[in-house]
N, C-alpha and C positions, 0 to 999 in steps of 0.2 A: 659617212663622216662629213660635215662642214666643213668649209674651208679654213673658220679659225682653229677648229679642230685639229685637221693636217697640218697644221703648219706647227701650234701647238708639240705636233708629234715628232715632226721633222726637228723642228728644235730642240726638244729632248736627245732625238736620238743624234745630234749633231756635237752636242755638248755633251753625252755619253761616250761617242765612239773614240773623240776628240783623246779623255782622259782614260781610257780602257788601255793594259797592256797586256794581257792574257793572251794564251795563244788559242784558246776553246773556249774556256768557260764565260760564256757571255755571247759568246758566237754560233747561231744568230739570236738575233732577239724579236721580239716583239713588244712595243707598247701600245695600249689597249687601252679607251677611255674610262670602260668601264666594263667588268663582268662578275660572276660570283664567286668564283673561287678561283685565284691565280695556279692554288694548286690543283685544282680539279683540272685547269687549262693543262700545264705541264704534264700531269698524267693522263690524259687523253693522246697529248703527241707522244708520249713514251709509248703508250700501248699500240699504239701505227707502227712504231719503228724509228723515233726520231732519233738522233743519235745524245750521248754526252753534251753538255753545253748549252741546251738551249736556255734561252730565258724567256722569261713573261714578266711582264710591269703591266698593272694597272695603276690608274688612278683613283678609283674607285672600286670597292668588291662591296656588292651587295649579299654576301654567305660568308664573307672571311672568318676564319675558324683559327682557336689556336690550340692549343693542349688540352685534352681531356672535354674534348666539342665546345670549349666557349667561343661566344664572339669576339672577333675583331673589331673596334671602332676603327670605324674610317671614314671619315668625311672627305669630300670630294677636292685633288688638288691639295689636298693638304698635308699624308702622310706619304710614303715610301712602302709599298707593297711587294712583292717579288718574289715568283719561285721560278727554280733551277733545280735542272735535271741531271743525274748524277748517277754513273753506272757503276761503282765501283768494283774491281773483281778481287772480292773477298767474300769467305762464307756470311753468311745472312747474321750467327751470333757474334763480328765483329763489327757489326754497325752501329750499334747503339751509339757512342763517343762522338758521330757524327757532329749528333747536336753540341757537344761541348765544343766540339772545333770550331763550331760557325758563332759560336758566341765567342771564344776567344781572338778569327778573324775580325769581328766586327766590336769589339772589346777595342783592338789593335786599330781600326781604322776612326772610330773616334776620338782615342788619342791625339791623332794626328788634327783634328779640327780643333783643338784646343779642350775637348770633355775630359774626366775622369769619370769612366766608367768602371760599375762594379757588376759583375755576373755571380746570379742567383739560382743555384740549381734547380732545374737541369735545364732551363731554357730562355730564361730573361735577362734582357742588360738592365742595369739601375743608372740613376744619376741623382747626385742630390740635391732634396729639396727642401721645400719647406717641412716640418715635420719628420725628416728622416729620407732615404732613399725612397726612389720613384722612378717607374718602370718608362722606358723609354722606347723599349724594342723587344718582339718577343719572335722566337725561333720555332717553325713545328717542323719534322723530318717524319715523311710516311714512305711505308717500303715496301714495294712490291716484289717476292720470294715466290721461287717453288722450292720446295723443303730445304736445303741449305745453300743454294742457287738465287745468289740476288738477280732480279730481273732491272729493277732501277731504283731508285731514291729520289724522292721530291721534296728540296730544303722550303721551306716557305719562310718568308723572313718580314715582319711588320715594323717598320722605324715611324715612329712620331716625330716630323722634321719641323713643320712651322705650324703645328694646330697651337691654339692659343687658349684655348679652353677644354675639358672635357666633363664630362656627363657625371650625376653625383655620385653614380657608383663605379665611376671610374676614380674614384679623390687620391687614388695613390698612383697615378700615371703624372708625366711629365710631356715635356720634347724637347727638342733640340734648341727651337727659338725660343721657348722660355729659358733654356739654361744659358744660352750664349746672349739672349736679350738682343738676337739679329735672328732674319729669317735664310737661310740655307739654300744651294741649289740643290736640288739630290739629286741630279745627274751627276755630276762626278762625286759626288759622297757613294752612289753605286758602283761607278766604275774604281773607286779605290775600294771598296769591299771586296768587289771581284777581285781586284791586283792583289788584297792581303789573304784571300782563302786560296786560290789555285794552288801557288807554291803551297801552302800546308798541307791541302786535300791531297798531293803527288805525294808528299812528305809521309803523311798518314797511308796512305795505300801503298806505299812500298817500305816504311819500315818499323808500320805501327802506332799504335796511339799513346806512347810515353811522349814523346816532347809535347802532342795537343795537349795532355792532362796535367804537364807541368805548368803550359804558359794559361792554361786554363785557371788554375790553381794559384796563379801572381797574381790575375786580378778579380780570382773571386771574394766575396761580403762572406767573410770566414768571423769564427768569434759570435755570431749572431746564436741567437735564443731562439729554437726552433722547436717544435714537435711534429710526429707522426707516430698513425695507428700502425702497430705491428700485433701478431697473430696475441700477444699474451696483453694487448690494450693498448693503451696511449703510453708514448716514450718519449719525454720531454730531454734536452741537452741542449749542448751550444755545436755548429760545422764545423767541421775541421777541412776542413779540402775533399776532393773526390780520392778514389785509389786507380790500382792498375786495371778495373775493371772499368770505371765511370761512376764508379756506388759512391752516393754521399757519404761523408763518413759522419755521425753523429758522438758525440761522446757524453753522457749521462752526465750526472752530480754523482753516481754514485761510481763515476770513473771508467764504465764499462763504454768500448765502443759498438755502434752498432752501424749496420751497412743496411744502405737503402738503394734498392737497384730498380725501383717505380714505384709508383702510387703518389701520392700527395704529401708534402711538407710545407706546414705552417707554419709562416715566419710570424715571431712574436717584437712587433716595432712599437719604440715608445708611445707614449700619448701623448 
């Protein structure tokens, strides 16, 4: 590492720990100029035996991944990367909702910077933009089980904080400096992430995922014109919110609800 490098690092981490109040989660961390998957990082330390909490930031991931193996853009220095490690002791089929949780912490903490964000099941924040809503952050959670025995959880979380441009198949992303038309520290934009997920993650692992799914459900993009394949074809409707499982809930023209508990949902946005 260089010396503008370290110091670079130092600095982050000075203006992170600065705005951190959590009593774990974020403790300790790591930031790292550059690797390829921040979540490949965190599950390498989980499988040593690291404990609850740790974190990894890059700057840059040269593999970053997010839902159903796409890539992550990320240009260097310009976005907010992050995974965290996460042991919960619950059987393996109440994790799922995880993901909903971290998009409603992080939902919660761009509030606070002045955004109005909307969460897009099951894993994206929106903000609006030209054209309609535009993705600013997306969430992946992989889980490593031996049959109903979670072994760890790895949140990965990608925010677009001061990129200024992106790629032309990327035309429905946003960030943060484009929406506030200033550019952001995200040092403490991550140390208030962590402050707004701890308390819910304790919340959720001790008395379940009805309040995540409620506050999940204030700021989800509800009303939207969506489809998905299920086994008898394509089934077009508008969201209604998730339920007590996590399941989308879709409701037809022809009145009929249907529950979506994976696979792909295509949101249909104006022209």
């Amino acid at each position: 590492m260089t010396s503008s490098s370290a110091d670079s690092d130092a600095s982050f981490a000075a203006r992170f720990t600065a705005a951190l109040r959590t009593t774990r989660l974020g403790r300790p961390f790591e930031h790292l100029p550059t690797c390829g998957s921040t979540n490949d990082e965190v599950a390498a330390r989980a499988t040593a035996g690291a404990g609850e909490g740790v974190l990894i930031v890059a700057d840059e991931q040269t593999k970053g991944r997010g839902r159903r193996g796409r890539s992550w853009h990320s240009r260097p220095g310009e976005n907010l990367t992050f995974s965290l490690l996460l042991r919960p002791a619950l059987p393996a089929r109440n994790v799922a909702p995880l993901t909903l949780l971290a998009g409603a912490a992080l939902a919660a903490t761009l509030l606070q910077f002045g955004l109005a964000p909307k969460l897009k099941w099951p894993n994206d924040v929106l903000l609006d933009g030209a054209g309609g809503p535009r993705k600013v952050a997306g969430i992946l959670t992989e889980m490593s089980s031996e049959g109903e025995r979670v072994r760890h959880v790895v949140l990965g979380i990608g925010i677009n904080v001061n990129a200024d441009a992106f790629p032309d198949d990327l035309a429905r992303a946003t960030s943060i400096r484009l929406a506030l038309g200033t550019s952001l520290d995200p040092a403490p934009l991550l140390a208030s992430f962590l402050n707004a997920f701890e308390p819910r993650y304790d919340a959720f692992v001790s008395h379940g995922p009805a309040a995540t799914l409620h506050e999940w459900n204030r700021y989800a993009l509800l009303g939207q014109p969506c489809w998905t394949d299920q086994s008898s074809g394509r089934v077009d409707g508008v969201a209604e919110g998730v339920d007590a499982s996590g399941a989308l809930q879709i409701r037809t023209s022809a009145g009929k609800a249907i529950s979506v508990h994976g696979g792909e949902v295509n949101w249909l946005w104006p022209r």
